[in-house]
C-alpha positions as CSV (number, residue, x, y, z in Angstrom):
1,X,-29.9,6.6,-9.7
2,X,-29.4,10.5,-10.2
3,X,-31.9,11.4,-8.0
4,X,-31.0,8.9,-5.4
5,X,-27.2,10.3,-4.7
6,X,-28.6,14.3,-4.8
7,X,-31.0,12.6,-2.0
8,X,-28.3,11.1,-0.1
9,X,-26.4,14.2,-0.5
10,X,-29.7,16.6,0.5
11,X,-29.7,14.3,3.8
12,X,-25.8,14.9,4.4
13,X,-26.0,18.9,4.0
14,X,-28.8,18.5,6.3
15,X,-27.3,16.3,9.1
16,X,-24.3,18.1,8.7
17,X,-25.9,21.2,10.6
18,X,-27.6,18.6,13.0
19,X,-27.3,19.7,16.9
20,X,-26.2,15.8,17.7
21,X,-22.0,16.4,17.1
22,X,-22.5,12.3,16.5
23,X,-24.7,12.6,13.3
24,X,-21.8,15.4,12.0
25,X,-18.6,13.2,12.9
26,X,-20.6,10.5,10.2
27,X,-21.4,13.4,7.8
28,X,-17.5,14.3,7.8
29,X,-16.2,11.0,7.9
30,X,-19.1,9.6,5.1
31,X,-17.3,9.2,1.2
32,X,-20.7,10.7,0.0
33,X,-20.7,13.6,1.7
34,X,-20.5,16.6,-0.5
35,X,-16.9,18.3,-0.7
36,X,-18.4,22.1,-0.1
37,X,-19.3,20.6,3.5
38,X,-16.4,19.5,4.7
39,X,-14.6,23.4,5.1
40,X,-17.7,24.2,7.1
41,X,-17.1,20.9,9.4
42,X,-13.8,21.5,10.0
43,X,-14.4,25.4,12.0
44,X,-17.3,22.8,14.1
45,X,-17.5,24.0,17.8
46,X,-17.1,20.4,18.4
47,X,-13.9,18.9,18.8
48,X,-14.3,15.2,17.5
49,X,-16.4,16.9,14.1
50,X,-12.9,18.8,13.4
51,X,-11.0,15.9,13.8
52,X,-13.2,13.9,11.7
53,X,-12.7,16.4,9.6
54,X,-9.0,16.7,9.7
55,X,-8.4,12.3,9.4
56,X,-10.6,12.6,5.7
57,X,-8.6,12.5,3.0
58,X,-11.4,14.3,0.7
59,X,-10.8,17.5,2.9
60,X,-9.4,20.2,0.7
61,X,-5.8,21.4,1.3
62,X,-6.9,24.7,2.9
63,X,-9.0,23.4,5.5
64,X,-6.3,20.9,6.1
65,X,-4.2,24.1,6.6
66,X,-6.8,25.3,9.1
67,X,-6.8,22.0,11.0
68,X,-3.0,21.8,11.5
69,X,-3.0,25.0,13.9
70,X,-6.2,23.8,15.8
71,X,-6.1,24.7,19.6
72,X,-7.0,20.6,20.3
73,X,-4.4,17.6,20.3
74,X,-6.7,15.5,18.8
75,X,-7.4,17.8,16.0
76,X,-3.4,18.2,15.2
77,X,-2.8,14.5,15.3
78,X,-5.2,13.4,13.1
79,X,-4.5,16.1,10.4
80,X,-0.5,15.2,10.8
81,X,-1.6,11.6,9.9
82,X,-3.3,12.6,6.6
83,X,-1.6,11.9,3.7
84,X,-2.6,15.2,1.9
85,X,-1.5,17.4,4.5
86,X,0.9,20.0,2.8
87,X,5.1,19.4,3.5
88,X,5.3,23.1,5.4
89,X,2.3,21.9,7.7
90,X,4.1,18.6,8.1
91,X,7.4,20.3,9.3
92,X,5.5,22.7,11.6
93,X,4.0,19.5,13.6
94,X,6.7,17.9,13.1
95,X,8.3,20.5,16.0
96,X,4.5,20.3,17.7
97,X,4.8,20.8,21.8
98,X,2.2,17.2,22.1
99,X,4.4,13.8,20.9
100,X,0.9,12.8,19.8
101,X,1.2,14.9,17.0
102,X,4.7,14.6,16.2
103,X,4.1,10.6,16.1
104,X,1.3,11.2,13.6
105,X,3.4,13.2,11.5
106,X,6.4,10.3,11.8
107,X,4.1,7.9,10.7
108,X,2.6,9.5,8.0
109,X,3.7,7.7,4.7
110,X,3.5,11.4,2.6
111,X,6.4,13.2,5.4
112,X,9.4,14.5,3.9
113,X,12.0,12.2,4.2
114,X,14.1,14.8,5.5
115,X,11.3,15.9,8.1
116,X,11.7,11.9,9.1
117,X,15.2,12.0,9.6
118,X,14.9,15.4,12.1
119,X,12.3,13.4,13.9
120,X,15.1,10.9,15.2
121,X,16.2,13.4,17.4
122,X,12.8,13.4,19.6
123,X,13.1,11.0,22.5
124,X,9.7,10.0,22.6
125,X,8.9,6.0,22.6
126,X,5.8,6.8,20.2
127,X,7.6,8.7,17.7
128,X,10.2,6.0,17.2
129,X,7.9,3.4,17.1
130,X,5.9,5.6,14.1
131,X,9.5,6.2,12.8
132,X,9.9,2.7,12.5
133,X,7.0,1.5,11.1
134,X,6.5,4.3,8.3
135,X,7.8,2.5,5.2
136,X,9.0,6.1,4.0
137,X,11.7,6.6,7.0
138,X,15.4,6.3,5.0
139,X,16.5,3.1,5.7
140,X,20.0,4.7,7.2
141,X,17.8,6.4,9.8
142,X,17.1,3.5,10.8
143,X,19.9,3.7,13.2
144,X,16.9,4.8,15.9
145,X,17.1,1.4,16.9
146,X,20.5,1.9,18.5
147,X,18.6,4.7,20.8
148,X,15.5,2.6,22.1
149,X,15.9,0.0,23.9
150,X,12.0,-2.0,23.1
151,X,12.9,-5.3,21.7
152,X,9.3,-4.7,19.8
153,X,10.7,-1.5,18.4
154,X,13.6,-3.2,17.3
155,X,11.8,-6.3,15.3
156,X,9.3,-3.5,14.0
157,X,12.1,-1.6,12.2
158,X,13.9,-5.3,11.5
159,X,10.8,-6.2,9.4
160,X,12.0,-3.6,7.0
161,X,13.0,-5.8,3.2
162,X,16.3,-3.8,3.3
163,X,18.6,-2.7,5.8
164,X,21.8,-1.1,5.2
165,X,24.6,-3.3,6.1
166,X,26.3,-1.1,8.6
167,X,23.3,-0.6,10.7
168,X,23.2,-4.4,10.5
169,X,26.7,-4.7,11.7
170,X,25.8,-2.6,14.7
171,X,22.6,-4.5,15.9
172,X,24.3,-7.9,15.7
173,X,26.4,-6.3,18.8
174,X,23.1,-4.6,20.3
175,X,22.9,-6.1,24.1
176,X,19.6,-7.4,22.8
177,X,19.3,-11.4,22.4
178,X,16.2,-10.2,20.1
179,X,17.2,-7.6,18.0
180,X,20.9,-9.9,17.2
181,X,18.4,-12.9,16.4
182,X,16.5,-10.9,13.9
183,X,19.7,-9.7,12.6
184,X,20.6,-13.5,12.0
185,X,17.4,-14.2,10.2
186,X,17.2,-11.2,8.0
187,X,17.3,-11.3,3.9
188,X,20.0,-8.6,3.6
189,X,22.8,-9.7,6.5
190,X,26.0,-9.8,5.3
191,X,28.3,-13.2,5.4
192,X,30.4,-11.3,8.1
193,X,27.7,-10.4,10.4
194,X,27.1,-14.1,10.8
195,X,30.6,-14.7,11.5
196,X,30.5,-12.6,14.4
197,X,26.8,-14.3,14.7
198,X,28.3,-17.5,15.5
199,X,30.5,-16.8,18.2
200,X,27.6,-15.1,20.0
201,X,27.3,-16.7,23.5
């Protein structure tokens, strides 16, 4: 059994300097690939290798550091959606030029809640929607909804178990049939939402 994971192992070193960038996006991405590899990966000349790289969660903190200034788009996103990327990396993607990257870091379940909160500032559709659906985002941030007008945005943060009652207040007047029908429906409405509920046209 020993000698079959050192051979595995031996083969991943070994594909892991292949000239195919194919074969060394599997190394990085593979569970069984040996940790001392993956800092070596992550300087590949190859784009999609680093972001392999930069998406594994087995990829030690300082390569992760690396992969968060990377010259590629691709590179930053994935490495702002990994949930051992370091706080100080997270806040400086979270102010990234590419909304790519500052949706990834939105979405990431590990982002500083108060990095979330700065992040409802950005007027980018993709960031809300990450905003939204990151069950980390403080549920009185949740007030993006007020900013976006996506009825799909607005059900994705509505699906959230607990909604402060204000923001609930101000959705059940949102000009949104939608959004003031999953106000009606939701666990944690309040008995005087649905007052002003029932008089809805």
């Amino acid at each position: 059994m020993v000698s079959t994971a050192s051979s595995r192992a031996d083969v991943l070193v070994a594909l892991s300097r292949d000239s195919d960038p194919a074969m060394r996006v599997g190394v990085a991405a593979d569970p069984s690939t040996p940790a001392a590899v993956l800092p070596e990966l992550a300087h590949d000349p190859d784009t999609l290798v680093r972001a392999a790289v930069a998406a594994t969660r087995r990829t030690p903190t300082a390569s992760l550091q690396v992969l968060a200034t990377d010259a590629d788009v691709e590179v930053r996103q994935q490495v702002a959606g990994n949930v051992y990327l370091p706080p100080d990396a997270l806040a400086r993607l979270a102010a990234d030029p590419r909304s790519e990257v500052r949706a990834g870091v939105a979405g990431n379940p590990r982002t500083p809640g108060s990095i979330l909160t700065n992040l409802l500032d950005d007027d980018d559709y993709n960031v809300a929607w990450a905003l939204a659906d990151n069950p980390s985002t403080p549920y009185d941030a949740r007030v993006i909804l007020e900013q976006h007008e996506s009825n799909e945005l607005h059900d994705e943060a509505l699906g959230a178990k607990c909604i402060p009652a204000d923001i609930l207040r101000r959705l059940a007047a949102h000009n949104s049939v939608d959004a003031r029908y999953q106000v009606a429906g939701h666990a944690s409405t309040p008995v005087d939402v649905f007052t002003l509920l029932a008089a809805d046209p």
